[in-house]
C-alpha positions in Angstrom: 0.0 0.0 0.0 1.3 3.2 -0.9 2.5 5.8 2.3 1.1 8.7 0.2 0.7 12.0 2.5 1.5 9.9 5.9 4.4 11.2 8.2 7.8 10.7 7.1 8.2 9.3 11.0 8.6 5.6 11.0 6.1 5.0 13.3 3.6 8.0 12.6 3.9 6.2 9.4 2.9 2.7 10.6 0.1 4.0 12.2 -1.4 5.9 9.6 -0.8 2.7 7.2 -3.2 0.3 9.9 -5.7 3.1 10.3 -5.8 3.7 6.5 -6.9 0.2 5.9 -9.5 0.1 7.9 -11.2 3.4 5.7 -9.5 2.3 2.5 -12.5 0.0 1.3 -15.6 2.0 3.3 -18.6 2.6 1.0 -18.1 6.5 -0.3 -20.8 9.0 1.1 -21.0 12.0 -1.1 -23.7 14.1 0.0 -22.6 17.4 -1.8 -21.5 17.9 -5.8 -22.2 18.9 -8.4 -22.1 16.0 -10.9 -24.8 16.2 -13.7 -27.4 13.7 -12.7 -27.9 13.4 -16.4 -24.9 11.8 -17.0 -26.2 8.6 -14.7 -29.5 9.0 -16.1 -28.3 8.4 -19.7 -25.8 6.1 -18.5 -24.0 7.1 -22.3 -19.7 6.5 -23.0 -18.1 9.3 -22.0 -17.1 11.4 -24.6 -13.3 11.7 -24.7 -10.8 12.6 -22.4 -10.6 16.3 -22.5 -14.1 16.7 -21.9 -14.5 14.2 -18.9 -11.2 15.7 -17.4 -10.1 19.1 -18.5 -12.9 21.1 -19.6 -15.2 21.2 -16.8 -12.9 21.0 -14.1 -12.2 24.4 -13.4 -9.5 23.7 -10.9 -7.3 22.6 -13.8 -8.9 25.7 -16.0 -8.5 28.1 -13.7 -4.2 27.1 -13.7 -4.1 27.6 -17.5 -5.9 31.0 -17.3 -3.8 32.4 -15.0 -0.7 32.0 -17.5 -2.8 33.8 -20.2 -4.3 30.7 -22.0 -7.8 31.9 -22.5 -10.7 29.4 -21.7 -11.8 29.0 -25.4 -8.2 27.2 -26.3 -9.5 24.5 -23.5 -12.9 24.0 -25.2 -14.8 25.8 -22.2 -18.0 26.5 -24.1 -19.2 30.3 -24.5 -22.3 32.6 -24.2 -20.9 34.6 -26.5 -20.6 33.1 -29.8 -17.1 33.4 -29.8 -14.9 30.3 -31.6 -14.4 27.3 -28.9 -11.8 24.8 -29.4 -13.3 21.2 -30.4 -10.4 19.1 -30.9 -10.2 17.1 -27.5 -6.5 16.0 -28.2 -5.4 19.6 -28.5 -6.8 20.4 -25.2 -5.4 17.6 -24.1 -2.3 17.9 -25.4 -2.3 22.0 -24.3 -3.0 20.5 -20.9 0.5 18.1 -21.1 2.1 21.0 -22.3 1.2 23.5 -19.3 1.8 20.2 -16.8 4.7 21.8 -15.2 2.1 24.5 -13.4 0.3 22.2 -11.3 3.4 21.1 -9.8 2.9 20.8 -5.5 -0.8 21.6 -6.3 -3.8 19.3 -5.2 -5.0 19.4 -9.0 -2.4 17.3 -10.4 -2.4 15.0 -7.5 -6.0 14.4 -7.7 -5.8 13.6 -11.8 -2.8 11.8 -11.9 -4.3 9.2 -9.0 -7.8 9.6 -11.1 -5.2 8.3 -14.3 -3.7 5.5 -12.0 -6.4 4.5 -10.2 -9.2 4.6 -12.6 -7.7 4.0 -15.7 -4.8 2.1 -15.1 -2.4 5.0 -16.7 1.1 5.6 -14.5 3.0 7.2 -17.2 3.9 10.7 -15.8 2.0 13.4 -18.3 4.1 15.7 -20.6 4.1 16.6 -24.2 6.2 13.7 -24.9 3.1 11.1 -23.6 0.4 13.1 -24.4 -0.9 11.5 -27.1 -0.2 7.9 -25.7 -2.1 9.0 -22.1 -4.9 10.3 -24.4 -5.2 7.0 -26.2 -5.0 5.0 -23.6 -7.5 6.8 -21.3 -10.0 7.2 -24.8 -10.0 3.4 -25.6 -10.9 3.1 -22.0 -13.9 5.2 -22.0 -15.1 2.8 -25.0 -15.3 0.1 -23.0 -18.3 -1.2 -20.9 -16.9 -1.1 -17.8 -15.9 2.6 -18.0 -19.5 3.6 -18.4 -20.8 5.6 -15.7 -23.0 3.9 -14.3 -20.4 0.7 -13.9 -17.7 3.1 -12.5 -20.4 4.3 -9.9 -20.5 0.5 -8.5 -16.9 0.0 -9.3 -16.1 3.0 -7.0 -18.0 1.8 -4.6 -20.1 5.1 -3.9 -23.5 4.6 -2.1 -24.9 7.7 -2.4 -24.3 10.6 -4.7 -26.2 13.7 -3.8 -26.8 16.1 -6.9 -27.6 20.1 -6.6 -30.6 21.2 -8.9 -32.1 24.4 -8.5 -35.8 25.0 -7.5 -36.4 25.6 -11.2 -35.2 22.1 -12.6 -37.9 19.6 -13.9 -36.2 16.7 -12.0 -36.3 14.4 -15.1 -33.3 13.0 -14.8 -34.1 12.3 -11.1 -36.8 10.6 -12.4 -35.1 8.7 -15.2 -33.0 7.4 -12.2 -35.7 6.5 -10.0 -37.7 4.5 -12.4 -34.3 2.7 -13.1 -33.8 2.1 -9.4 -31.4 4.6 -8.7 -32.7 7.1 -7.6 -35.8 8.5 -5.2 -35.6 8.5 -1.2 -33.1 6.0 -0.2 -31.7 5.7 -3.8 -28.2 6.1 -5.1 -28.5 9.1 -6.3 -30.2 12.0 -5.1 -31.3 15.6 -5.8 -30.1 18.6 -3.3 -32.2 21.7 -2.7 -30.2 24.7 -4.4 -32.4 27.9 -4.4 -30.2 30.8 -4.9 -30.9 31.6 -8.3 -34.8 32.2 -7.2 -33.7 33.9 -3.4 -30.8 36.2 -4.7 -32.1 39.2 -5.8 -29.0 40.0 -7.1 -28.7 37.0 -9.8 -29.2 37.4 -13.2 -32.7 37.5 -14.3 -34.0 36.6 -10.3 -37.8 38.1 -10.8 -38.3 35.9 -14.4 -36.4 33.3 -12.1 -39.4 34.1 -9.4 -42.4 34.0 -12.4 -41.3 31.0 -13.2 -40.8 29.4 -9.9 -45.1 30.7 -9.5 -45.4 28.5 -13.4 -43.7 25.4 -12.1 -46.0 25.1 -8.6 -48.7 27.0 -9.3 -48.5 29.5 -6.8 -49.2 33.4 -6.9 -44.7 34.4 -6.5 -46.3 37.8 -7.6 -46.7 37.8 -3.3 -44.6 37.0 -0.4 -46.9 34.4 0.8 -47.3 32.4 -2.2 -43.8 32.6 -3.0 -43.3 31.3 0.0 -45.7 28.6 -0.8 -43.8 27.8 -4.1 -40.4 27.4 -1.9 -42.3 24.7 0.2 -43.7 23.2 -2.5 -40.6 22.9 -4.6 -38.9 21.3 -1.3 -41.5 18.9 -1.1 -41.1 18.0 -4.6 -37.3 17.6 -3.9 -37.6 15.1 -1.2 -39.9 12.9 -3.4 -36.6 13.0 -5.6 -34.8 12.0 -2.4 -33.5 15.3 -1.5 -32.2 15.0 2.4 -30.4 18.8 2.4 -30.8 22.1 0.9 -27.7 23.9 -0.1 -27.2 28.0 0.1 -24.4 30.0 -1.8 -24.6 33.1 -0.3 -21.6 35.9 -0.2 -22.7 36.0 3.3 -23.6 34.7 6.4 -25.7 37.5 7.0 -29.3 36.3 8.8 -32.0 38.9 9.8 -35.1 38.5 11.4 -37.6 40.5 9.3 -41.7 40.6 9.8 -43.2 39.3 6.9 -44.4 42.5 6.1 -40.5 43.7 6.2 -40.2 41.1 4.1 -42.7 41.3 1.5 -41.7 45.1 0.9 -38.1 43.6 0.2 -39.8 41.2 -1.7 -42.1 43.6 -4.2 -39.2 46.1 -4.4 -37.0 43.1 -5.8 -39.5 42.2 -8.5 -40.0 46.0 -9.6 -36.0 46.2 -9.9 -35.7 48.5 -7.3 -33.7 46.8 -4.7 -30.5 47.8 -3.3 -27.3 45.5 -2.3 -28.7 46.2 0.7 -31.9 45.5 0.2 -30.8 42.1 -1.8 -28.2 41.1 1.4 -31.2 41.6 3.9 -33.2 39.4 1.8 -30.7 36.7 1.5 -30.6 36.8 5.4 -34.1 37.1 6.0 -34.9 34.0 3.7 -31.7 31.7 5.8 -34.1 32.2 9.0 -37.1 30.8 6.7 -35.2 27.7 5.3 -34.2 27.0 8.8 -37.7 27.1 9.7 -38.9 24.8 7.0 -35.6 22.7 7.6 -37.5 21.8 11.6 -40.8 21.0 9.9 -39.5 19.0 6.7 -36.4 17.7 8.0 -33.6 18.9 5.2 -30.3 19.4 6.5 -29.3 23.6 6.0 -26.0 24.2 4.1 -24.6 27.1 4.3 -21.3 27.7 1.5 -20.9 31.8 2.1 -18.0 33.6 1.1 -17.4 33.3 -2.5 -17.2 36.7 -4.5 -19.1 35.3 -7.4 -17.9 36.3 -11.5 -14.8 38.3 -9.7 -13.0 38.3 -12.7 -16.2 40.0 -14.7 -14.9 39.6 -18.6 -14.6 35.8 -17.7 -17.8 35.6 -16.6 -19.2 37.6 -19.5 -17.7 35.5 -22.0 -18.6 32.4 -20.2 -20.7 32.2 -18.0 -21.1 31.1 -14.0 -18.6 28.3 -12.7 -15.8 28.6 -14.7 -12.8 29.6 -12.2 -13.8 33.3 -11.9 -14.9 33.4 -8.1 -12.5 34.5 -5.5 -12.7 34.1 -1.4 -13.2 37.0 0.9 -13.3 37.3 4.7 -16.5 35.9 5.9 -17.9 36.4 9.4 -20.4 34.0 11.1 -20.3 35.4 15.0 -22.5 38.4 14.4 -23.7 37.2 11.0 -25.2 33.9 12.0 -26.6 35.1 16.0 -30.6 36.1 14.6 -30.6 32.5 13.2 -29.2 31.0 16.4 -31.2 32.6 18.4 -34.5 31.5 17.0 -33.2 27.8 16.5 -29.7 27.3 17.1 -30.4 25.3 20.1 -33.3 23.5 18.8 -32.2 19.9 17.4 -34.7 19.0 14.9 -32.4 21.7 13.5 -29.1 20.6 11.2 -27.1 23.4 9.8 -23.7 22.5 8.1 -21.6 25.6 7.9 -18.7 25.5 5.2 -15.8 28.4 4.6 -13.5 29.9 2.4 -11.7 31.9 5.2 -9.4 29.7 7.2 -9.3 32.3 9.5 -12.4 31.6 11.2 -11.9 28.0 11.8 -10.2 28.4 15.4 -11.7 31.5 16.9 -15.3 31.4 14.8 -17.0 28.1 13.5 -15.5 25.7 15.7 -16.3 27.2 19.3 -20.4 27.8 17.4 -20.2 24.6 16.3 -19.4 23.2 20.0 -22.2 25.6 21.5 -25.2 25.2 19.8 -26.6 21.7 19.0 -28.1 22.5 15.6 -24.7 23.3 14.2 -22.1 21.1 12.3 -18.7 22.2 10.3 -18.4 20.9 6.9 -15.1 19.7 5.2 -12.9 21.9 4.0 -14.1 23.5 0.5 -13.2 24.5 -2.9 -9.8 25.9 -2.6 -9.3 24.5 1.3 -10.1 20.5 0.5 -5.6 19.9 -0.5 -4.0 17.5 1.6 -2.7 20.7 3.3 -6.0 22.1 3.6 -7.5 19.1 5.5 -4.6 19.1 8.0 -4.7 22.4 8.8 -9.1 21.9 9.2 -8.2 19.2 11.7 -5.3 21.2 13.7 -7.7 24.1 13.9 -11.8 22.6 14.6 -10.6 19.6 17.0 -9.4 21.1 20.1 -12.7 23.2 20.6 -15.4 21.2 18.7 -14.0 17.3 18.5 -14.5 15.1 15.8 -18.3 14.7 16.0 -19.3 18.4 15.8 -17.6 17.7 11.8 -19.5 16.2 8.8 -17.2 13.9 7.5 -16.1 14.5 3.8 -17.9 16.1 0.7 -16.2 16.3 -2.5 -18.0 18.8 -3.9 -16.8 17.7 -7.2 -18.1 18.3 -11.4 -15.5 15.5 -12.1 -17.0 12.3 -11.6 -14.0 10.3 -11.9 -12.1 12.2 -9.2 -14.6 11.1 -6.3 -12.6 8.4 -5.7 -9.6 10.5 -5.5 -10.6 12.9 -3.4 -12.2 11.0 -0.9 -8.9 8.6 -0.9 -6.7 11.9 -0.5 -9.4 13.0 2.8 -9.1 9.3 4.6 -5.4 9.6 4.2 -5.4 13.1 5.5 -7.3 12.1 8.5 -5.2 8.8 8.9 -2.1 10.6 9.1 -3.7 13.6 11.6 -5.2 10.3 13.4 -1.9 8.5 13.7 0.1 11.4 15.5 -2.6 11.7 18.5 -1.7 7.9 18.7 2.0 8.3 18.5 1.5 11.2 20.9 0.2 9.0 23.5 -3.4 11.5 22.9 -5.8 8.7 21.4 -5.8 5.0 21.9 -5.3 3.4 18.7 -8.6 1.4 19.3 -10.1 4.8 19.7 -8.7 6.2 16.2 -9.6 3.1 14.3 -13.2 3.9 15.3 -12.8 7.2 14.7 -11.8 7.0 11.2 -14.4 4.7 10.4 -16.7 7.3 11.7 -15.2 10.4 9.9 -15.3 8.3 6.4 -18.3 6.5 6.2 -20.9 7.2 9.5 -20.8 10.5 10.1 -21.8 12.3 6.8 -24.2 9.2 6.1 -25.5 10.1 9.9 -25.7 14.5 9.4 -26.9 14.4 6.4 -29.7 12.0 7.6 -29.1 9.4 4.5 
């Protein structure tokens, strides 16, 4: 077995080997991504190489554009009519040309182990194997067994948790379910996402609203029927198996409004007359409802603030939302999160899973909340946190004050289906190693860590997110 990311130490080392292999072969949770549920649905070949792993991973896009190689040249689709590369192999091989700049970075360990460990490919990528990788990986994908429905069992996931927004028809949900994938309990399942119909500062939010009022039949003309539509869309969720809602707020700004407060926020919105301000109140006010419906209905809260969406604005207007154009920011929860907390923080029908983008607040913020109110849990370290590094520093900084079972285990948060693997192999190994220095430290029986890692792998997540 390979010592990948354990201590150099011989016995740290040891350690982290036994308590691996007892998480190694765990049945993978993922209760938050973003893989299209579609592409289970169909169950279709994958396409090619560069489309399954460079174009709609914008980790690895993101790399390329800083060093001036615009998006187009890596077949990132546009809004704008503009001329997109279509060759895969010349993405591919622009990729193995640019190699060198994901060097120490979690990107290139996470596709080099998807190469190894999904498709059998240990040749080290570089313009001079490019084209060999490429075939290799491409006469894979042409195979039965690399279909995606065959790599879901051969991964051995057992549940993938999709995000849709309120908006989505849930087709594919239901192409799953009639398959036997999908539903409550299935193998796939939908998530709640409703910023694009809560934000009044997205693109297009009051047609968003209209058609939310088209979809449920409800008046989202008023307060109280959208409202109405929000529940309804929710319940329609959960008969798709949705167990969580997810909210990607800049913010972790909550407000207590009256629902007449809030229905003058609300009208103002649709009329186009709404502030930031107004829009950031909003956002807050509509966190305390979602909690609200989260003690009547039972969906687990997630909260993902502190992302300053389309940052780099020319990206965005050439291509769109998701493409490696949002940057962190300082994020407070203290202040931002107390009108939520106190209303339901201590209540536990209540599950809220708080994420960050601001390391800062781990120690002195989200750990100490998420030891003092029972409704709170801290999610894995996200986006540009979840690097080996990352999810050391996460468990340095949240276990003195809030333990291991104030946490939610691992999410991948992942477009890239084939790196789930990965990425969950790279987090048990993380927390093998952290795991293995308590023991060597004489701070944790070993019998103690092996349950724990058992825990932080495969029962916890599966337990918070109530799967």
């Amino acid at each position: 077995m390979s010592d990948l990311l354990f201590a150099a130490e011989p016995r740290q080392r040891d350690i982290a080997r036994e308590l691996y292999a007892l998480a190694r072969d765990l049945p993978l949770i993922s209760p938050h991504g973003h893989v299209d549920p579609g592409l289970l649905a169909g169950d279709e070949p994958f396409v090619d190489p560069a489309r399954l792993l460079v174009v709609p991973d914008h980790y690895v896009t993101r790399m390329l554009l800083s060093q001036g190689i615009p998006l187009a040249r890596l077949g990132v689709p546009s809004r704008t009519g503009i001329a997109v590369e279509q060759d895969p192999r010349a993405i591919w091989r622009l990729l193995a040309m640019n190699w060198y700049l994901f060097r120490g970075t979690p990107s290139r360990l996470w596709l080099e182990r998807t190469l190894s460990t999904v498709f059998g490919v240990d040749t080290r990528l570089g313009p001079d194997t490019a084209d060999r990788i490429y075939d290799t990986v491409a006469e894979r994908l042409a195979e039965p067994a690399f279909r995606p429905r065959a790599l879901f069992e051969r991964f051995g996931i057992e549940v993938l948790a999709t995000t849709e927004s309120p908006l989505d028809d849930l087709s594919r949900h239901a192409k799953l379910a009639a398959d036997g994938w999908g539903g409550p309990g299935g193998r796939v399942i939908t998530t709640f996402r409703p910023d694009d119909v809560v934000d009044m500062e997205f693109d297009g939010w009051s047609s968003s609203v209209s058609r939310l009022g088209e979809i449920t039949g409800e008046d989202t003309a008023t307060y109280r029927g959208y409202l109405a539509a929000l529940w309804s869309r929710r319940q329609a969720f959960q008969a798709a198996g949705a167990t969580s809602s997810d909210h990607g707020h800049p913010t972790a700004h909550t407000v207590l409004l009256t629902s007449a407060e809030a229905a003058r926020l609300f009208e103002r919105g649709l009329r186009g007359r709404a502030s930031a301000a107004d829009a950031e109140a909003f956002r807050g006010h509509m966190l305390i409802e979602f909690a609200r419906m989260s003690i009547e209905d039972g969906m687990v809260l997630q909260l993902h603030p502190g992302a300053v969406r389309n940052h780099n604005r020319s990206l965005h207007a050439v291509h769109g939302r998701d493409v490696g154009g949002d940057i962190p920011q300082a994020t407070d929860y203290v202040h931002a999160l107390a009108p939520l907390l106190e209303a339901y923080g201590n209540d536990p029908r209540l599950r809220v899973v708080l994420y960050t983008l601001d390391e800062d607040v781990f120690t002195r913020e989200l750990a100490p909340l998420a030891g003092g109110y029972a409704a709170l849990y801290l999610g894995a370290p996200w986006w540009f946190l979840d690097s080996p590094d990352g999810l050391r520093r996460y468990r340095d900084a949240v276990t003195e004050t809030a333990g291991f079972y104030n946490t939610a285990g691992f999410a991948d948060d992942t477009r890239a289906f084939c790196s789930i693997p990965v990425r969950h192999e790279v987090a048990r190994r993380a927390d093998a190693a952290y795991l293995a220095r308590l023991v060597a430290e004489g701070r944790l029986p070993l019998d103690e860590a092996a349950e724990t890692i058992a825990d932080l792998a495969y029962h916890l997540p599966k337990k918070v997110f109530r799967l």
